[in-house]
N, C-alpha and C positions, 0 to 999 in steps of 0.2 A: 262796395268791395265784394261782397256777395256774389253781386252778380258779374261780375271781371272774374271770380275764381268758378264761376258757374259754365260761365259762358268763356274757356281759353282760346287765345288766339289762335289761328288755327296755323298749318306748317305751311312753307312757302311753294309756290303750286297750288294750292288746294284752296276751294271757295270761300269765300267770308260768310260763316253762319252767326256770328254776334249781333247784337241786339244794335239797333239804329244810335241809341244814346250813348255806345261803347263806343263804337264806329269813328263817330263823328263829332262826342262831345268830348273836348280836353278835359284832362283832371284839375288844371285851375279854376274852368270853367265852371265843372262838376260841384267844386267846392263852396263855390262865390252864390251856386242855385241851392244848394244844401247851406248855406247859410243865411238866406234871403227865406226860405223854406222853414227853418228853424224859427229866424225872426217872428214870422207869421202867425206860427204856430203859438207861440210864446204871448204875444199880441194878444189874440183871440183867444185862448184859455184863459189869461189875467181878465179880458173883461168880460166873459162866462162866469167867471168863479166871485164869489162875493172877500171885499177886500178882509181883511188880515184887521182887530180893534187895535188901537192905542196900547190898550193892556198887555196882549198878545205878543206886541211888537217890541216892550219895553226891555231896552238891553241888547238886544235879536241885530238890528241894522245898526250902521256907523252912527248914523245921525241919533242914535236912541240908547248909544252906551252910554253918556254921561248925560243922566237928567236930575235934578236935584230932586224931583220929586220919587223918581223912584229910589233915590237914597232913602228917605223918610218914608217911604212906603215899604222897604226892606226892615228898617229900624223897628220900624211899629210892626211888622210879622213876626219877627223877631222877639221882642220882648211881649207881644200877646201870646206866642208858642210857649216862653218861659215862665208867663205868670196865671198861665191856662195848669187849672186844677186838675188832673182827669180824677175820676169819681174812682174809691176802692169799693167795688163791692166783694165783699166777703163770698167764698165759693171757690167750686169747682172752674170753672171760665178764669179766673186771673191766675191759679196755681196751674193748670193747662197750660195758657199764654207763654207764664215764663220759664214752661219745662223745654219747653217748644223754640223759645229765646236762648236759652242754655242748648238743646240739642244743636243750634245750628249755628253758636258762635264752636262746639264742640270739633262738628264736621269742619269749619274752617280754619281749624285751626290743624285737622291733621295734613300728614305729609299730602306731599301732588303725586294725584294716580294719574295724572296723564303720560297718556304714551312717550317716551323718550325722544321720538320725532318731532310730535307736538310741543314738546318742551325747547327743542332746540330751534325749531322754526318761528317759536315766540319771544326767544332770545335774540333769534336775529332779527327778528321784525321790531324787536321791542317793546313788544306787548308784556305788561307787567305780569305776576304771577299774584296769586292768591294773597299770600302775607303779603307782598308790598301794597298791593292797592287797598287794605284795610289803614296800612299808616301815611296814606296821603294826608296832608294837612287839611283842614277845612281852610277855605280862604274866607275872610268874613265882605260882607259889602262894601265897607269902606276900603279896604281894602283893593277892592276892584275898584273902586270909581278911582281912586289914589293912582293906579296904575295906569289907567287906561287916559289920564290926563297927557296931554303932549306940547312941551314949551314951546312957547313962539320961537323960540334959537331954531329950534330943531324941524320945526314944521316947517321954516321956512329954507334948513338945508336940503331935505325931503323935496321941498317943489322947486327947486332950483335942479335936484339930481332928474328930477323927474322931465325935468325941459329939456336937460341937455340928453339925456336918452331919446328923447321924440326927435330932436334936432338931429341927431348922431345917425339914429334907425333913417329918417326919412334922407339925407343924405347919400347915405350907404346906398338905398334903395334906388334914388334916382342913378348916382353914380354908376352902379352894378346893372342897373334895367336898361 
């Protein structure tokens, strides 16, 4: 696109100075090479790069939301976070800590200085403000594995919908090409 707005076509009478790939390649064409090019590309950095462990991935991909063991692997971070002692040492360093914990639930709790622009363009986008995103709930893990479960009723009207879309699309297409 760059180069189509770099190089315009020129007025009628007057010599063709565009680039041979403008000329003469279609824009479906253009597309089908930019996509075969991407492919490629995609290809050869996945096997450059070294893959992604188990641990990494747990949750991350479809196949890796619901694993039973990372339920037990939440559970047990979980209750070792809640039954982990931190040490008090007496001092300057912990009364610092949560003067410093105090000044900055302090600042977030005051009014929003953001520009009134800012504020309406976050309204309309949707982006939460200050106080709301403090009272998002925590979701707990069960909770997630709970949800992200999908009944066989349902999975199976899902790929029912999903056939008759392929079927409908490649239809249309032939019909319309």
């Amino acid at each position: 696109m760059g180069i189509d707005l770099a190089y315009p076509a020129p007025d009628c009478g007057e010599p063709e100075t565009r680039l041979e790939v403008l000329l003469n390649v279609h824009y479906t064409y253009f597309g089908a090479l930019m996509i075969c090019v991407t492919s490629i590309a995609i290809i050869v950095i996945s096997l450059l790069t070294t893959p992604r462990t188990e641990e990494e991935l747990k949750g991350v991909t479809w196949f890796t939301r619901i694993r039973g063991d990372s339920l037990e692997d939440n559970l047990e971070m979980k209750n070792s976070k809640d039954n982990r002692e931190e040490p008090q040492s007496e001092g300057v360093n912990n009364d610092a800590e949560k003067q410093k914990d105090e000044s900055i639930e302090v600042m977030d709790d005051t009014s929003d200085d953001r520009p009134t622009w800012r504020r309406w363009l976050d309204q309309i986008c949707g982006m939460p403000s200050k106080s709301h995103s403090q009272d998002d709930p925590h979701i707990e893990p069960e909770m997630t594995q709970k949800y992200l479960k999908e009944s066989p009723k349902w999975k199976t009207v899902l790929n029912i919908n999903a056939a008759v879309g392929l079927i409908l699309t490649a239809f249309l297409y032939g019909f319309y090409h």
